[in-house]
C-alpha positions as CSV (number, residue, x, y, z in Angstrom):
1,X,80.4,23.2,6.9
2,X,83.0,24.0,4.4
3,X,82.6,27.1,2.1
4,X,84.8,27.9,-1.1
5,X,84.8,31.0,-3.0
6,X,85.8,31.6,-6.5
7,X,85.7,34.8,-8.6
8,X,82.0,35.3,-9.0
9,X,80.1,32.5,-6.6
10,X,80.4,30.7,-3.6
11,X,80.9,26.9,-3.1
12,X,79.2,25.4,0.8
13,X,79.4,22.4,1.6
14,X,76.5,21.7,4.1
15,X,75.7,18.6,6.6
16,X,72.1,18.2,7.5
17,X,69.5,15.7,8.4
18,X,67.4,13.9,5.7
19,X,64.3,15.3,7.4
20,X,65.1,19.0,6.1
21,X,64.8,20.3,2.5
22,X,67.9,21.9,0.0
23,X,65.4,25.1,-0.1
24,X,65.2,25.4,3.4
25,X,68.8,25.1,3.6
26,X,69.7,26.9,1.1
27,X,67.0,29.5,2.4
28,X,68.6,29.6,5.9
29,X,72.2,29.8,4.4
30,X,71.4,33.1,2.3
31,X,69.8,34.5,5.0
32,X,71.8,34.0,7.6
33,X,75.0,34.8,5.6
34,X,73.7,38.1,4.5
35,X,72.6,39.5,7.8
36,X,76.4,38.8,9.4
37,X,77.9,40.5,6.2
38,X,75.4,43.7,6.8
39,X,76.0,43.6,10.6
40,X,80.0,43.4,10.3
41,X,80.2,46.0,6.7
42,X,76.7,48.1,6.7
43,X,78.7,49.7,4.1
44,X,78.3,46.8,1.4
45,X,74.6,47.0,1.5
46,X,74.5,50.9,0.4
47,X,76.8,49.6,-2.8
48,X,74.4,46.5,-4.1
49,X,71.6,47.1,-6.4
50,X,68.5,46.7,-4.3
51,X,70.5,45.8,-1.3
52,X,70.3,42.0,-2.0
53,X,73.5,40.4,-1.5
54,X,72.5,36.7,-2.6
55,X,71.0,36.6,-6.5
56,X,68.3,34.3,-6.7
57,X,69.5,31.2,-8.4
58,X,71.4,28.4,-6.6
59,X,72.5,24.9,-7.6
60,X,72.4,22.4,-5.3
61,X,73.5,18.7,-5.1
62,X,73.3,15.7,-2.6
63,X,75.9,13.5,-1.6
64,X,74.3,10.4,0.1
65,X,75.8,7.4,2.6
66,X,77.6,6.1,-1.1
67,X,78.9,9.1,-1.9
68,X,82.5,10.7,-1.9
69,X,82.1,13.3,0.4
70,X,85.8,13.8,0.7
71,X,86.2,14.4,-3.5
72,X,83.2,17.1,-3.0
73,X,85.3,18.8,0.2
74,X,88.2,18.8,-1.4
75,X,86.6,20.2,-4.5
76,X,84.7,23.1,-2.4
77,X,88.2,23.7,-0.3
78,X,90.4,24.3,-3.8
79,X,87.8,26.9,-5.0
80,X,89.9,30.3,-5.9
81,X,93.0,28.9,-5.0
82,X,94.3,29.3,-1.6
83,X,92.1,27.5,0.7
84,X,91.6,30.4,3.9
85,X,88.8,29.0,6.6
86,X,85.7,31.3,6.9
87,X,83.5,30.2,9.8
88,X,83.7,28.2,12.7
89,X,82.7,24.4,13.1
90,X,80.2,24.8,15.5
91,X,76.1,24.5,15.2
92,X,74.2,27.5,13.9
93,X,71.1,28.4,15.8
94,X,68.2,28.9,13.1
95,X,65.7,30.3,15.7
């Protein structure tokens, strides 16, 4: 997984199986991303309206076996400048 931010979204690049839908993915992303951002600042919850961190629209794209998944990384890794490493490469339980 590779995740770039700019100003006002947030760029992830995202390996999966073919077997499992963008929604759900995007679905587990959002949700998973916001509970560790309330668990490690509470605070930021109290200061967004409704205390929804995510907004509801999302665009998603695929990159298949011809693809250039190395243009896409390096496209997600130069969002906002400075390219700083947010997560660890390791698998994320779902369940």
């Amino acid at each position: 997984m590779e995740i770039g931010t700019d100003k006002d979204h947030v760029h992830f690049l995202v390996q999966s199986v073919p077997t499992s839908s963008v929604t759900k993915l995007v679905t587990v992303v959002i949700s998973v991303t916001a509970r560790e951002v309330f668990r490690v600042c509470p605070h930021v919850k109290k200061q967004l309206w409704g205390g929804e961190f995510w907004t509801d629209g999302y665009f998603a794209s695929t990159v298949g076996t011809h693809g250039n998944e190395a243009t896409i990384r390096n496209y997600v890794e130069e969002q906002g400048g400075v390219y700083q490493q947010l997560h660890e490469d390791r698998q994320l339980a779902l369940f």
